[in-house]
C-alpha positions as a LaTeX table, in Angstrom:
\begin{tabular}{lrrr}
\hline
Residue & $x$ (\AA) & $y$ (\AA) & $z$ (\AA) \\
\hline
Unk1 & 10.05 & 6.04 & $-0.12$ \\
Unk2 & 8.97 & 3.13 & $-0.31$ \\
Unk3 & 6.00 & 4.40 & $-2.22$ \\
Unk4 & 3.13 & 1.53 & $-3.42$ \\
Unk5 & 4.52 & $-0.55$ & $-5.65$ \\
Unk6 & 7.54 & $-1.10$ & $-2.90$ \\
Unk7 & 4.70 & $-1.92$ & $-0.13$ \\
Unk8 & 2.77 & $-3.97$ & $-2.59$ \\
Unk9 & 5.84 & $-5.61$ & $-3.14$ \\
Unk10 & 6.35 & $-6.47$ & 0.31 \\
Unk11 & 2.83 & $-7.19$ & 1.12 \\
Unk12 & 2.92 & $-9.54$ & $-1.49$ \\
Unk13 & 5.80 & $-11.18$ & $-0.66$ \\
Unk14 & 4.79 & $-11.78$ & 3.35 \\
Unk15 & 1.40 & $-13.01$ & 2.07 \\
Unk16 & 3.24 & $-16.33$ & 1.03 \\
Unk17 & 4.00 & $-17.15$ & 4.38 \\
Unk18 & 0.42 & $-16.51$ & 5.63 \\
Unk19 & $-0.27$ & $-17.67$ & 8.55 \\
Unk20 & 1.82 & $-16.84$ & 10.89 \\
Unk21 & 1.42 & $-17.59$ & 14.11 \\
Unk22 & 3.66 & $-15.45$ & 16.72 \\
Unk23 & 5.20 & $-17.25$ & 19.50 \\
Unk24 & 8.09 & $-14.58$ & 20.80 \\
Unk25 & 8.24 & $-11.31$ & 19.94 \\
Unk26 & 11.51 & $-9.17$ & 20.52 \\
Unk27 & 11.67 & $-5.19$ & 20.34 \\
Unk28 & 14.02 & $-2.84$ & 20.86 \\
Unk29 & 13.32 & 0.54 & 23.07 \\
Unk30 & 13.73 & 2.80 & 19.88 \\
Unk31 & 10.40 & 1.01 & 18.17 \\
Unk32 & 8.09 & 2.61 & 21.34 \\
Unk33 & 10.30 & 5.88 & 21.45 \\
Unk34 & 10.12 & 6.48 & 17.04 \\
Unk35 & 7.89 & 3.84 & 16.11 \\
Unk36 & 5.01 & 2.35 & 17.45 \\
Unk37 & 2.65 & 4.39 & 18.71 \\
Unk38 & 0.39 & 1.58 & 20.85 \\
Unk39 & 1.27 & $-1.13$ & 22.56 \\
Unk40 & 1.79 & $-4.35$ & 20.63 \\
Unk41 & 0.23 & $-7.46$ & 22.41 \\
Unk42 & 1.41 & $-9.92$ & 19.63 \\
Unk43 & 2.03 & $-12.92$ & 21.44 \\
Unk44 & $-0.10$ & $-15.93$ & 20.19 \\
Unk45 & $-1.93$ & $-14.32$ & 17.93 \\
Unk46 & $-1.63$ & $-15.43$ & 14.53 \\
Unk47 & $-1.55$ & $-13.25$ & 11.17 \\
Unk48 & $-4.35$ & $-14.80$ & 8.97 \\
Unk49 & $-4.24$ & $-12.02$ & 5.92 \\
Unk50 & $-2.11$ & $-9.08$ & 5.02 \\
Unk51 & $-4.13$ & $-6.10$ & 3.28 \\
Unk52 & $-2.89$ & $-2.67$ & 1.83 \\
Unk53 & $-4.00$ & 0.96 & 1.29 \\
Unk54 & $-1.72$ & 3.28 & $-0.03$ \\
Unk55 & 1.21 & 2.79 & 1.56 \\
Unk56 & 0.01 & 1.08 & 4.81 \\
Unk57 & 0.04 & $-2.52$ & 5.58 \\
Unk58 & $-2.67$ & $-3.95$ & 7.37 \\
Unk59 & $-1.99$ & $-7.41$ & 8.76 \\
Unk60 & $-5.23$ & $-8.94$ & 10.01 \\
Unk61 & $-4.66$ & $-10.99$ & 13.15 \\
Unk62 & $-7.24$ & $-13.70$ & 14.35 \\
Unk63 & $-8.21$ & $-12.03$ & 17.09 \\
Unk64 & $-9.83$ & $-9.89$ & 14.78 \\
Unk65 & $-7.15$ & $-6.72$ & 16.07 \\
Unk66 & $-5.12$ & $-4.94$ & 13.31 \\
Unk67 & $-1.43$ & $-4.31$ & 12.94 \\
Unk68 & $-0.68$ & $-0.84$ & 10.85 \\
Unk69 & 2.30 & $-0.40$ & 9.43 \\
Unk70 & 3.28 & 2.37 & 7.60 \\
Unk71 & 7.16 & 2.19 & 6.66 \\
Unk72 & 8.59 & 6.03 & 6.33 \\
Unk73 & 11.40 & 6.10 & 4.80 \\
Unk74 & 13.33 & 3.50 & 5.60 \\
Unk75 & 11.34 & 0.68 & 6.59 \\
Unk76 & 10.63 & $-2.62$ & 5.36 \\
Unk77 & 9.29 & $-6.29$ & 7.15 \\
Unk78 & 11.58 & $-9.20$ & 6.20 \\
Unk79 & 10.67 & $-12.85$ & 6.53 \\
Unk80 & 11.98 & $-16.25$ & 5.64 \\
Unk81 & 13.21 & $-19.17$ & 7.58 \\
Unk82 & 15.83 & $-17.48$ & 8.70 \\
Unk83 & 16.76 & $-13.76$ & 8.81 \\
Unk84 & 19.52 & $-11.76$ & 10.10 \\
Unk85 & 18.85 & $-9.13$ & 12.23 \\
Unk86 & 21.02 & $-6.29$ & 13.39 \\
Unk87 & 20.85 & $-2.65$ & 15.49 \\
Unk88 & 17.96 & $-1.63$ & 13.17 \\
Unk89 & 15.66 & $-4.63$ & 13.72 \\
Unk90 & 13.47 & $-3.30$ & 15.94 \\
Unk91 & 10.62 & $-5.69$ & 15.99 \\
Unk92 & 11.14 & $-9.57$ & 15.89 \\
Unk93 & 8.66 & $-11.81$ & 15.14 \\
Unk94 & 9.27 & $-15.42$ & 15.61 \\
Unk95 & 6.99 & $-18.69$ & 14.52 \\
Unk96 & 7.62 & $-21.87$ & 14.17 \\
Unk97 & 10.39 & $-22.25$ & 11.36 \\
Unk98 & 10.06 & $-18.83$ & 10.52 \\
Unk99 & 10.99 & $-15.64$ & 11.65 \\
Unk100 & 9.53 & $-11.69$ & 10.25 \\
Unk101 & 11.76 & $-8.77$ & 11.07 \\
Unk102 & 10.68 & $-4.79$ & 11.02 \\
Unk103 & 13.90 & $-3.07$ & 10.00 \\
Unk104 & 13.76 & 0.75 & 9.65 \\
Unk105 & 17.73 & 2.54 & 10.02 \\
Unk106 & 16.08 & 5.74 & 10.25 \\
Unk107 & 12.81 & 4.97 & 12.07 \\
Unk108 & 11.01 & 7.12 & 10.86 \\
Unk109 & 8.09 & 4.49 & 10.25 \\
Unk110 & 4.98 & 4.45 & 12.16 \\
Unk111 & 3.14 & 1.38 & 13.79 \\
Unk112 & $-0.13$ & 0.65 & 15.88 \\
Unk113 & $-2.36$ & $-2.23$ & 16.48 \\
Unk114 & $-5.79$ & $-1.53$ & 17.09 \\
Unk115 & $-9.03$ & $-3.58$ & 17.00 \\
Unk116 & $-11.02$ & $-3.51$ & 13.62 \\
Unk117 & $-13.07$ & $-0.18$ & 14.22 \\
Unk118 & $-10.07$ & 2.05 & 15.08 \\
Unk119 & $-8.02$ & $-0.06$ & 12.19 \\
Unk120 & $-11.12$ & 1.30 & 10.01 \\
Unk121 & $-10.87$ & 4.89 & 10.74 \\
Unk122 & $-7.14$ & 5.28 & 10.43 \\
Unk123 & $-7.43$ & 3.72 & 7.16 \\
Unk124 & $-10.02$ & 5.93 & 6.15 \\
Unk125 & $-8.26$ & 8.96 & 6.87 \\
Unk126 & $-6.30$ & 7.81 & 3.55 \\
Unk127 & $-7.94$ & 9.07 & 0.14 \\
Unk128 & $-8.46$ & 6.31 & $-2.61$ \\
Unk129 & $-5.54$ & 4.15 & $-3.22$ \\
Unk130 & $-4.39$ & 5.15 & $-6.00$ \\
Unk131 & $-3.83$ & 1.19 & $-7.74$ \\
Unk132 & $-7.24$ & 0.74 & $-6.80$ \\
Unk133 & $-10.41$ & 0.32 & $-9.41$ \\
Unk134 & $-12.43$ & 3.26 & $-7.26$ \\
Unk135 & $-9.58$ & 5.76 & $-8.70$ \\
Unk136 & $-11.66$ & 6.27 & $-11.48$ \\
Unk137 & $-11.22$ & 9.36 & $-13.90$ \\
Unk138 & $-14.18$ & 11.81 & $-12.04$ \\
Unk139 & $-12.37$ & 10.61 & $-8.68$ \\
Unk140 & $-9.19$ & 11.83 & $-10.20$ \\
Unk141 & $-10.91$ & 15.17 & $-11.58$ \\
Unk142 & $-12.69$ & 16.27 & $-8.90$ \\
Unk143 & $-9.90$ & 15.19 & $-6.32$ \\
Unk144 & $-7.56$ & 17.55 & $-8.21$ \\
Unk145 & $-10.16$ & 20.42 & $-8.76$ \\
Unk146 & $-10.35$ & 20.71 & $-5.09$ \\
Unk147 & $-7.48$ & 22.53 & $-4.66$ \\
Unk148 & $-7.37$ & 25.16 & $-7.29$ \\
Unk149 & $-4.84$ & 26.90 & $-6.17$ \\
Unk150 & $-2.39$ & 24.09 & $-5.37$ \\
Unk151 & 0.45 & 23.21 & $-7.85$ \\
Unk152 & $-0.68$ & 19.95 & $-9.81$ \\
Unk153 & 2.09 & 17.84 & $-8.04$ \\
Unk154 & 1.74 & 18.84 & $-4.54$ \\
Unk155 & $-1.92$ & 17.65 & $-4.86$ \\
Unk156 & $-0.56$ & 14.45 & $-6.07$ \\
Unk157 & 1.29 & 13.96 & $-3.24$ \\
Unk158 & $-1.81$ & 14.44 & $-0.98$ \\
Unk159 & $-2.90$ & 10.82 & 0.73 \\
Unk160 & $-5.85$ & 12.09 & 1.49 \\
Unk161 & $-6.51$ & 12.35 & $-2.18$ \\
Unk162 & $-4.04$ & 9.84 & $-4.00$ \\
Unk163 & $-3.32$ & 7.14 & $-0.99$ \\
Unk164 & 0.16 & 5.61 & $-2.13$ \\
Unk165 & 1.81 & 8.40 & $-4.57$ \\
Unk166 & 4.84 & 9.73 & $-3.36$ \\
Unk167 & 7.52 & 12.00 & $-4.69$ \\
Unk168 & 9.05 & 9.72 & $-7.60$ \\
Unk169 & 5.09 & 8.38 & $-8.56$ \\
Unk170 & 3.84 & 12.14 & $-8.73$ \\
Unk171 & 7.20 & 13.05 & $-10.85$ \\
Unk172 & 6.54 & 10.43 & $-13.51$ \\
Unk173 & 2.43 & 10.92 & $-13.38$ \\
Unk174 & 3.47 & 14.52 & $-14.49$ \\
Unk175 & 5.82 & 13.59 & $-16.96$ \\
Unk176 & 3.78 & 10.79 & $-18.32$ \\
Unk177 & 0.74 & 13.15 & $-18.60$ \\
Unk178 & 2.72 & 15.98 & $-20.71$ \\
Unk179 & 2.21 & 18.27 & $-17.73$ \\
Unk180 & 4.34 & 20.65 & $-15.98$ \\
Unk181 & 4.18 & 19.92 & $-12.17$ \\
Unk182 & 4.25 & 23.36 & $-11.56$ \\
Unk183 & 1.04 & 23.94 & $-13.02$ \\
Unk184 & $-1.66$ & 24.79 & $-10.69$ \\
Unk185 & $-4.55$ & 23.16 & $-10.49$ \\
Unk186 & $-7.29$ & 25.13 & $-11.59$ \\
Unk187 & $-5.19$ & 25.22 & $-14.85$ \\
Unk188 & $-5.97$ & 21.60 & $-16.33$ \\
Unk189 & $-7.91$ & 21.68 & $-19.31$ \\
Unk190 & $-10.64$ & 18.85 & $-19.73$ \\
Unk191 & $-8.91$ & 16.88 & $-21.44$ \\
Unk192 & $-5.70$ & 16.45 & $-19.34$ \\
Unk193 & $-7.28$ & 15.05 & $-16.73$ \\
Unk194 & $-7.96$ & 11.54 & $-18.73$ \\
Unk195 & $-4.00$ & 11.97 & $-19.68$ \\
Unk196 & $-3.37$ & 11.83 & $-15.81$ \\
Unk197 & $-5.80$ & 8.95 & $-14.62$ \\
Unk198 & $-4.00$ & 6.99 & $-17.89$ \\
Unk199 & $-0.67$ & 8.53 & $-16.47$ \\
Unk200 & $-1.36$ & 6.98 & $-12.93$ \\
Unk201 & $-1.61$ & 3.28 & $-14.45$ \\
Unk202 & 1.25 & 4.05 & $-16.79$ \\
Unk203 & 4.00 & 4.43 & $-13.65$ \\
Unk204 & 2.07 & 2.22 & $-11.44$ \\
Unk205 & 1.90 & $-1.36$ & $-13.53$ \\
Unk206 & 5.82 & $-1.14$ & $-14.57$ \\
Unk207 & 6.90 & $-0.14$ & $-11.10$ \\
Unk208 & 4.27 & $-3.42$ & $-9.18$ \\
Unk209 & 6.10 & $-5.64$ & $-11.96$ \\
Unk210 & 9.59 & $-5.03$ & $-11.24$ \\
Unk211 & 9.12 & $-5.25$ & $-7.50$ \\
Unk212 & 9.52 & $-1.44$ & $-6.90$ \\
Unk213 & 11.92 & 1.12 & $-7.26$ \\
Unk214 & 15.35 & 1.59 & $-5.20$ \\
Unk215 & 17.31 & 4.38 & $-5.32$ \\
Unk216 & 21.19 & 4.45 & $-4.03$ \\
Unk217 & 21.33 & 3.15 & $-0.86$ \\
Unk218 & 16.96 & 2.45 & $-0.49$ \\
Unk219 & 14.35 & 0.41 & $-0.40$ \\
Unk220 & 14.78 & $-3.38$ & 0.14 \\
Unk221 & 11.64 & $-5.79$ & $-0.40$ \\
Unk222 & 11.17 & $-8.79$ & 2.08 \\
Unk223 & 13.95 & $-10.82$ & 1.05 \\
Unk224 & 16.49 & $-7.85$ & 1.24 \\
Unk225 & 16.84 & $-7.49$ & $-2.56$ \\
Unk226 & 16.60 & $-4.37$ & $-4.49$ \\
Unk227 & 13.67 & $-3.06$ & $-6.91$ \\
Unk228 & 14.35 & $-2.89$ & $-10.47$ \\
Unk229 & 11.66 & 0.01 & $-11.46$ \\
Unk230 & 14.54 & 2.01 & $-12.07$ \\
Unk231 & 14.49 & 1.43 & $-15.63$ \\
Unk232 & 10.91 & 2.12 & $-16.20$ \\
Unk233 & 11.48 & 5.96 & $-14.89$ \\
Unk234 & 11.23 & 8.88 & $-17.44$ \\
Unk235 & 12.70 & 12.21 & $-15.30$ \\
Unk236 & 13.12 & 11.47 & $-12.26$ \\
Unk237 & 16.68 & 11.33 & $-11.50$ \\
Unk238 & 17.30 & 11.20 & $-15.04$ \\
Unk239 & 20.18 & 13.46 & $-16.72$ \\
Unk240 & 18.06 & 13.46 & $-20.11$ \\
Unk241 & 14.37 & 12.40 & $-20.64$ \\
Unk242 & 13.28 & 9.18 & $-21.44$ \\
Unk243 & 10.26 & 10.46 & $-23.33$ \\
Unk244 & 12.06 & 12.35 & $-26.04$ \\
Unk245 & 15.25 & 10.88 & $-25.28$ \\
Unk246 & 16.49 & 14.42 & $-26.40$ \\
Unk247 & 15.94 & 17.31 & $-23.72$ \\
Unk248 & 17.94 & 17.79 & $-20.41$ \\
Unk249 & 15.56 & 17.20 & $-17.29$ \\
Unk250 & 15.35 & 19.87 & $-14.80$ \\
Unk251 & 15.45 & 20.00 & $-11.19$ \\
Unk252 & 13.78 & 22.57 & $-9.18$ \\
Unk253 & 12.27 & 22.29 & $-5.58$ \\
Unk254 & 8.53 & 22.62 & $-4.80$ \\
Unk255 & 7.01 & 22.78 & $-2.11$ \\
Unk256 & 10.23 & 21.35 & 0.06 \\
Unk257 & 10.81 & 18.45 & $-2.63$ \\
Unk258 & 12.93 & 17.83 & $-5.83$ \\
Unk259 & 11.17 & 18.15 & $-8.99$ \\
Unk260 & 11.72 & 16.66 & $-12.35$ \\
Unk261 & 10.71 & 17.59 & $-15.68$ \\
Unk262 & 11.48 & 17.87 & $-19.36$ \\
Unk263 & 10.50 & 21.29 & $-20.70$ \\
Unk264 & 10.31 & 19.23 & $-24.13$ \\
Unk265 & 7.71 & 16.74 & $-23.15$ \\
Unk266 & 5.42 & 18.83 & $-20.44$ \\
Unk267 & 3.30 & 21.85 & $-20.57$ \\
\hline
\end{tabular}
């Protein structure tokens, strides 16, 4: 967490206030000790465009220099005319009658600001985003016939395939798809793999539309509200599936994260 639809969210909602021209900038020593991996020479510049891959803002700055943000687990940018800040606001952006606030309780985010041709290749270390028209269903195929050996899920959770799934996303792709997470990847039969390319729009369009999914105690968008995607999920963190609305969902760990699945639904 947040996963895409919780940074499109956020990218979406920043974009209104586009541009934004910085004229202080206040940070705290934890953003250069957990956070921000460059130095941040902000001042005066002015953010003319906010982009996205996976789950990495990109906010273009007139200078032509790029701001990365990726937001861990905890992380999220706040704006509006006035926002309150506390302990975990560890970068402060002010303009003129507005102010933008990176908040991140955990800090386990990750920030640099690079000109455009280092902004380029840290992007392109990310596969194709995965809400993106170039995730087409050979992309998908041959992205998950790479690994052959590697569980369906845990290749779903590879940004350097699927740039923006995460642990929920994968879950529900799974469980959307009929397909046991478990199941390794030289396993899928021809025809699954058009079940998991549909699967991938079938998670992705509910979550975008109700401004992202937050769990107890999560992810907050850029006014500090909550997602509502909750109610579009089918086993993950569910007691029963949503699919059959019959069969217990089970929980098992793989590869280091929790697993959910309906032995009902998925094969």
């Amino acid at each position: 967490m947040p996963e895409l639809p919780e940074v499109k969210t956020i990218q979406n909602q920043l974009s209104e206030y586009l541009p934004f021209k910085i004229e202080k900038v206040t940070t705290t020593p934890e953003l250069f000790q957990n956070v921000a991996h460059t130095e941040l020479k902000l001042v005066g510049r002015t953010i003319i465009k906010i982009n996205r891959k996976g789950k990495m803002l990109d906010f273009v700055l007139d200078d032509g220099s790029h701001l990365l943000s990726h937001l861990g687990m905890t992380g999220t940018w706040l704006i509006g005319e006035t926002v309150s800040t506390g302990k975990h606001s560890h970068l402060i952006l002010n303009a003129k009658n507005k102010t933008l606030v990176y908040d991140d309780p955990r800090r386990f985010g990750h920030m640099y600001h690079y000109e455009a041709l280092e902004a380029e290749e840290k992007l392109n270390e990310l596969g194709v985003d995965i809400a993106s028209p170039d995730l087409t269903l050979d992309y998908v195929t041959q992205s998950i016939k790479r690994y052959p050996d590697r569980a369906l899920k845990v290749t779903l959770l590879d940004q350097k395939l699927f740039a923006g799934s995460g642990n929920y996303i994968a879950n529900e792709i799974c469980a959307r798809a009929g397909i046991m997470p478990t199941r390794l990847c030289a396993d899928i039969k021809k025809n699954e793999f058009a079940k998991i390319h549909q699967a991938i729009a079938d998670v992705l369009n509910p979550a975008i539309s109700s401004g992202g999914t937050t769990f107890q105690g999560g992810y907050r968008d850029s006014k500090g509200e909550k997602g509502l995607g909750v109610s579009h999920l089918v086993v993950f963190y569910q007691k029963t599936c949503q699919l059959c609305g019959k069969n217990p969902v089970t929980k098992i760990t793989l590869a280091g994260r929790g697993t959910y699945y309906c032995s009902r639904c998925q094969k």
